[in-house]
VOGU-248017 format. One record per residue (C-alpha): residue in three letters; x, y, z. Coordinates in steps of 0.2 Angstrom, whole numbers, padded with zeros to 4 digits, always signed. Layout:
REM VOGU-248017
alaXYZ ...
This chain:
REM VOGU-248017
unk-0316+0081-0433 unk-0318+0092-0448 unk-0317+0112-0448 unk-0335+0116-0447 unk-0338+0102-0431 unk-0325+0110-0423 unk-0332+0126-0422 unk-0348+0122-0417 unk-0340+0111-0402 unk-0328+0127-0399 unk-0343+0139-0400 unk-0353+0126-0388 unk-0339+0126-0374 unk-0336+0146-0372 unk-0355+0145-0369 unk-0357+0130-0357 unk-0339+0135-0349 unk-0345+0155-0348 unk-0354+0166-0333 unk-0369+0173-0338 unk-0365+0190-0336 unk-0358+0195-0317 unk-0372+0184-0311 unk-0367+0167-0301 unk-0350+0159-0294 unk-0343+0142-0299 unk-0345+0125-0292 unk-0333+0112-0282 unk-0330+0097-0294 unk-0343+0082-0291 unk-0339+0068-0278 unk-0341+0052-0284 unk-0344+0053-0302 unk-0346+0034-0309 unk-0350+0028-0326 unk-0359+0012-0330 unk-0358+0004-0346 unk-0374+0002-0356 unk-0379-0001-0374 unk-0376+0012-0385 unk-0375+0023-0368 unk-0367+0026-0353 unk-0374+0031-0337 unk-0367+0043-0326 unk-0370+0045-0306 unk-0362+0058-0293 unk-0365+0067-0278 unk-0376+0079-0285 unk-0379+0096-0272 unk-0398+0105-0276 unk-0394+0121-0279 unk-0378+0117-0293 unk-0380+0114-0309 unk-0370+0101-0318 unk-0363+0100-0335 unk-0358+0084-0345 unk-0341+0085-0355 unk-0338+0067-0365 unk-0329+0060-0381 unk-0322+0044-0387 unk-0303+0046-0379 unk-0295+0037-0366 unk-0298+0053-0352 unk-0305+0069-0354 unk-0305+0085-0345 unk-0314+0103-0346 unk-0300+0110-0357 unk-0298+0098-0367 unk-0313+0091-0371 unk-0315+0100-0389 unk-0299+0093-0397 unk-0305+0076-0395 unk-0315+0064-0408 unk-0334+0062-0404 unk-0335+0077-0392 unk-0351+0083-0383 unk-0359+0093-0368 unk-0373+0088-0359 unk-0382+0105-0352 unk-0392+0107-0335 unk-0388+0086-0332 unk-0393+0079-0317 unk-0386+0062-0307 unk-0391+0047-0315 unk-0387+0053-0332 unk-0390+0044-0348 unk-0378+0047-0360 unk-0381+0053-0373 unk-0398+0062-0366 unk-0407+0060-0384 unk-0400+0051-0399 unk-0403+0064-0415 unk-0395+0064-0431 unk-0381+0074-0423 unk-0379+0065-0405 unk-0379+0048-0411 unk-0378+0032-0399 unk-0361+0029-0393 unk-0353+0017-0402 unk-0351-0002-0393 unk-0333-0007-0390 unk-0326+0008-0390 unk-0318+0019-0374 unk-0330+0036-0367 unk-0322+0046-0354 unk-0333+0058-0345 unk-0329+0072-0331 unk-0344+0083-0323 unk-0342+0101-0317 unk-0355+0112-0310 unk-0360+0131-0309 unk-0374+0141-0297 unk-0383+0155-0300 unk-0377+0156-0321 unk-0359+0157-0314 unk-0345+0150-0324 unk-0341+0132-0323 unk-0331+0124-0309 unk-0316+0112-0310 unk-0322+0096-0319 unk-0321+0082-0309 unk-0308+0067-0312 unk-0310+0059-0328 unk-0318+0041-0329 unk-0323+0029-0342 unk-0334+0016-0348 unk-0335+0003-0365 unk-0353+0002-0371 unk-0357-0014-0375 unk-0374-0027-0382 unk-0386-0029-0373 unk-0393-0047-0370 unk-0379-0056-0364 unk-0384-0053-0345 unk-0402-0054-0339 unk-0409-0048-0322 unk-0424-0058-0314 unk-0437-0045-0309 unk-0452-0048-0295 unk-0465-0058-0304 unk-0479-0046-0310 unk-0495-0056-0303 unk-0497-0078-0306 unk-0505-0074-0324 unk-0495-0079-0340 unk-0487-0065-0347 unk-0492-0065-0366 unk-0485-0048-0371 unk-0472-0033-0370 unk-0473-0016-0383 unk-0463+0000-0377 unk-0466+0017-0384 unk-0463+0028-0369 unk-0467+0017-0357 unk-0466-0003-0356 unk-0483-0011-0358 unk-0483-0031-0353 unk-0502-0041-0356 unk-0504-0058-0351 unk-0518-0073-0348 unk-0534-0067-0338 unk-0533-0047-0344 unk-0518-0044-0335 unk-0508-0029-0340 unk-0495-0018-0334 unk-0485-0003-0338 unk-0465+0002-0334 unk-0456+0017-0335 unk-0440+0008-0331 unk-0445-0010-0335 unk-0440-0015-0319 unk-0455-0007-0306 unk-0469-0011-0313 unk-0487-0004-0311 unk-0504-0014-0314 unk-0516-0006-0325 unk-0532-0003-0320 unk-0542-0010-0335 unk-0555-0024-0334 unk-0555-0038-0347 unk-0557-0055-0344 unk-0549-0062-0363 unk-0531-0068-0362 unk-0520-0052-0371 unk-0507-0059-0382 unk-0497-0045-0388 unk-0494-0026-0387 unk-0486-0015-0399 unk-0482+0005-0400 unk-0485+0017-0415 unk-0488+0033-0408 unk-0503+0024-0399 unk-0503+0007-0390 unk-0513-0006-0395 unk-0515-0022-0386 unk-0525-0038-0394 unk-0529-0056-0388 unk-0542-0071-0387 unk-0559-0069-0396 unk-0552-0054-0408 unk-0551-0040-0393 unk-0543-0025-0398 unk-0537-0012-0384 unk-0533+0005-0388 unk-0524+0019-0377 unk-0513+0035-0383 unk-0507+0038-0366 unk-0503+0016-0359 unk-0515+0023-0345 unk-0534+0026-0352 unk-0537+0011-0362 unk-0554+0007-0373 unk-0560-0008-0382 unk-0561-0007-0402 unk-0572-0015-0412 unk-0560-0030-0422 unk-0573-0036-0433 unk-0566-0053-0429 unk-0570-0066-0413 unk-0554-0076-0418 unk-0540-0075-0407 unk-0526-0061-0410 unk-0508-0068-0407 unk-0497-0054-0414 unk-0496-0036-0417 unk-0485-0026-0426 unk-0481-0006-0435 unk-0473+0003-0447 unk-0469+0018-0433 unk-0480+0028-0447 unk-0498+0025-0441 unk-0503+0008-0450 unk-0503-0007-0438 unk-0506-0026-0441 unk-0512-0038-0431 unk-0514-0058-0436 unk-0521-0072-0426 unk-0530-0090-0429 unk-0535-0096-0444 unk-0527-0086-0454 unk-0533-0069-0450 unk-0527-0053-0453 unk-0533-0035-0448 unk-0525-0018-0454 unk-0527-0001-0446 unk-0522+0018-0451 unk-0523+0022-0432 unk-0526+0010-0421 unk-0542+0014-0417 unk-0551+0008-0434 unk-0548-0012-0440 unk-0549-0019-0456 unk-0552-0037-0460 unk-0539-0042-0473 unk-0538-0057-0485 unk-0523-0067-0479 unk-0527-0082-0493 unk-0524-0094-0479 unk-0531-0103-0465 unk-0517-0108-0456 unk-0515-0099-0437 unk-0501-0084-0438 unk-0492-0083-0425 unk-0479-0069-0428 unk-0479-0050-0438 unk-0467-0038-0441 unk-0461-0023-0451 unk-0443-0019-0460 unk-0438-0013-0475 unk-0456-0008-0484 unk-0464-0027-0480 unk-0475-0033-0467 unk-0471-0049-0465 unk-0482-0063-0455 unk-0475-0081-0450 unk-0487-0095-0445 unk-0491-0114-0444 unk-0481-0126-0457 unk-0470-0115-0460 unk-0482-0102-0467 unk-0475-0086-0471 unk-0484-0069-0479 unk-0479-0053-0486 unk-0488-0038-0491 unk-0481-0022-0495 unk-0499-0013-0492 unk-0506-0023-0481 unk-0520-0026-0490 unk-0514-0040-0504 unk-0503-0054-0494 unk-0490-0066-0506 unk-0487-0082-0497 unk-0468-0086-0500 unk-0458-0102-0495 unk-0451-0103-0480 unk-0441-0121-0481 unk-0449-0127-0467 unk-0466-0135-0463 unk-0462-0132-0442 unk-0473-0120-0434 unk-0464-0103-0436 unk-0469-0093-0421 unk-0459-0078-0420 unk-0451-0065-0435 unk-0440-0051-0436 unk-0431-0037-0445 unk-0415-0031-0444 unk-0404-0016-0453 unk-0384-0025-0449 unk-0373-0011-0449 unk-0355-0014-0454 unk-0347+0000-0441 unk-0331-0006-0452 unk-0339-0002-0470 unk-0354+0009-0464 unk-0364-0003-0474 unk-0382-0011-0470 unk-0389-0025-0474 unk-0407-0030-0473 unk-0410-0047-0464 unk-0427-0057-0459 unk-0426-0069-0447 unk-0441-0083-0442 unk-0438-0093-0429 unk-0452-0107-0423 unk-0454-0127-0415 unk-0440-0135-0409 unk-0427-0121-0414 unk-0432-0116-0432 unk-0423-0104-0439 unk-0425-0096-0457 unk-0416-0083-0465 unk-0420-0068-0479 unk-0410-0054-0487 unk-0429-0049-0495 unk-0442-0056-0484 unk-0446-0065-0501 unk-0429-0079-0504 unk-0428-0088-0487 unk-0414-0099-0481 unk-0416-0113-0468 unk-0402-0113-0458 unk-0395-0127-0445 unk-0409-0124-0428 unk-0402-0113-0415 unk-0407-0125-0400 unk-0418-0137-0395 unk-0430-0126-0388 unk-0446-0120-0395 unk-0445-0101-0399 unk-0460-0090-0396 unk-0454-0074-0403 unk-0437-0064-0408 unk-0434-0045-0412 unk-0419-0034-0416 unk-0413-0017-0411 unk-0393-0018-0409 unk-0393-0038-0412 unk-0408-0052-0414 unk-0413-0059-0397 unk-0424-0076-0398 unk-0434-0081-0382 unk-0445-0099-0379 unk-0447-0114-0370 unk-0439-0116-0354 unk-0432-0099-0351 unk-0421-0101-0367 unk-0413-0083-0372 unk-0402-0084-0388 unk-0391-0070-0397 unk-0386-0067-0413 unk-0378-0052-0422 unk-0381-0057-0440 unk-0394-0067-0437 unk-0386-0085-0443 unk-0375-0088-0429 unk-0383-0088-0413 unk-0376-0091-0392 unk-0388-0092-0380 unk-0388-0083-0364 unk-0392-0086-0345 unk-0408-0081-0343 unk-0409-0086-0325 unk-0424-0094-0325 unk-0433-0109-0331 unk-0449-0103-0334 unk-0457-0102-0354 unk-0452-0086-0361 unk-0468-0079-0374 unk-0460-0063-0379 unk-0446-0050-0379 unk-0447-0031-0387 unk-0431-0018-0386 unk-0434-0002-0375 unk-0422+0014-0377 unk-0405+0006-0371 unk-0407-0015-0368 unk-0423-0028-0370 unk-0437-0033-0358 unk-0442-0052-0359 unk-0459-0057-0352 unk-0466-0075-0349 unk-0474-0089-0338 unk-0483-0083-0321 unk-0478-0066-0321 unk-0459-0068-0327 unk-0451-0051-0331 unk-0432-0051-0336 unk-0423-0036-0341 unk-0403-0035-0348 unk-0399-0016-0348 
């Protein structure tokens, strides 16, 4: 910890440690603190009274206690916490996501009334690890198909007959009420949610509650969405179409110089990139001119994905697209440009594949398969053997979405 951190951590603990004035009286330590292991977090529970308030105290050391909490590497304070905690509460640029692999310890105290903090309770610890390894079977949402899954604040699932429904959690799930009788393929987030499916319906909502239709300019069938997290949005469908918006609301009709289906959209590194039938790829640095590239594979690619792979070791990153289709196709690119066919990652068909800590792929009879660098793959237990159609990464795990109303979630 360099000179400057420390202070700021030393500062930080005379004031979370500190009466405010003569006001107040401190807490008993917490009963039952526990910490469960996430990824890149740790979630925190006790036996939280209603007129305490508890503070946080964790760092990457083997224990931890109120004293000694500013000495050690990693150190932070969680203010005004409250049982089950996530930590950390927000990752910034100075609170960053706890590092998988690595030992937290975490003690809680309390205070009432702006008194000075209480004891901390005993110190326990937890090893953040990936998700996607284990998958939890949730209730199935309805009989429909699910076609689609976007989070933003919420989770957002759209499947055959208009069915749609929104998450906090992405384990209770919530219909919403909004009447369309088109299958929805796919939903994405930008700062809006936009969900798109059969005959070229578009679906707009700022809030995943109110949702109107937009005009597409299209009657083919959507199949994937994606964003740039900046305001432009894509979406691509049947033969060959592509439509661009600037906010979700208003679509363009772009030329994609083919008329093969597309199947699959995404965003890394300054590309869109779109992967379809015969092994069609797309890119497009504006989404107005698309270059088709070879992929080295004339299977149906269904699903594509960008990942930033950081060396924790090096600090390094390195850019990686990854295509995955029929009968476990995979392709690789450093570029989005130069693509690699490497050896299938199963048998199954994949539907779709996405990154936000490591790649996940999902398809064909409940098929889950992992990867961290996104050329060696293991598959998962998925606990089902229902089609997988979809998988999207929330704050902290994935959500998985698939046949008659099949919902998985690994947190």
């Amino acid at each position: 910890m360099n000179r400057l951190c420390a202070l700021i951590v030393a500062i930080a603990a005379a004031i979370l440690l500190a009466a405010c004035g003569d006001k107040g009286s401190s807490a008993d330590a917490p009963l039952n603190v526990q910490a469960v292991a996430g990824d890149g977090v740790v979630t925190l529970t006790w036996n939280a009274e209603s007129d305490v308030e508890y503070m946080v105290f964790y760092a990457a050391a083997s224990s931890i206690t109120t004293e000694n909490w500013t000495t050690l590497p990693q150190a932070h304070a969680i203010l005004s916490a409250s049982s089950p905690q996530v930590v950390p509460a927000h990752i910034t640029g100075t609170t960053p996501a706890l590092v998988n692999g690595t030992t937290y310890s975490f003690t809680v105290n309390g205070r009432k009334n702006g008194g000075a903090g209480g004891p901390g309770s005993p110190s326990v610890s937890a090893v953040p690890r990936l998700a996607g390894a284990s998958w939890t079977v949730g209730a199935p949402l309805g009989t429909n198909d699910l076609l689609g899954v976007g989070f933003g604040t919420v989770f957002v699932a759209v499947g055959a007959n208009g069915a749609m429904y929104s998450s906090t959690n992405g384990a209770a799930w919530t219909a919403l009420n909004f009447t369309v009788t088109s299958n929805l393929n796919a939903a994405v987030y930008g700062g809006n949610y936009v969900a798109a499916g059969a005959g070229g319906v578009i679906l707009f909502s700022s809030d995943a509650t109110t949702w109107t239709q937009r005009t597409s300019g299209t009657s083919n069938d959507l199949y994937s969405l994606a964003t740039n997290g900046g305001g432009t949005y894509v979406a691509v469908g049947a033969n060959g179409t592509i439509l661009t918006s600037g906010d979700g609301q208003g679509w363009t009709v772009a030329n994609s110089g083919t008329s093969n289906h597309l199947y699959g959209v995404t965003y890394g590194n300054g590309l869109f990139l779109a992967a379809g039938a015969n092994g069609t790829l797309l890119i497009s640095a504006d989404t107005s001119t698309w270059q088709a590239v070879t992929s080295q594979t004339t299977l149906d690619l269904k699903g594509v994905a960008y990942g930033a792979l950081l060396d924790t070791t090096t600090g390094t990153v390195t850019n990686s697209f990854v295509a995955v289709g029929n009968a476990g196709t995979l392709v690789t690119s450093a570029d989005g440009t130069t693509w690699t066919a490497q050896p299938a990652i199963a048998a199954n068909n994949l539907a779709k594949v996405t990154y936000a800590t490591q790649f996940i792929a999902v398809g064909s009879g409940g098929g889950i398969f992992t990867s961290t660098n996104g050329t060696t793959w293991q598959a998962a237990s998925s606990g089902t053997t229902n089609n997988l159609n979809t998988v999207v990464p929330g704050l902290r795990g994935y959500i998985a979405v698939g046949a008659s109303g099949t919902n998985l979630s690994a947190f």
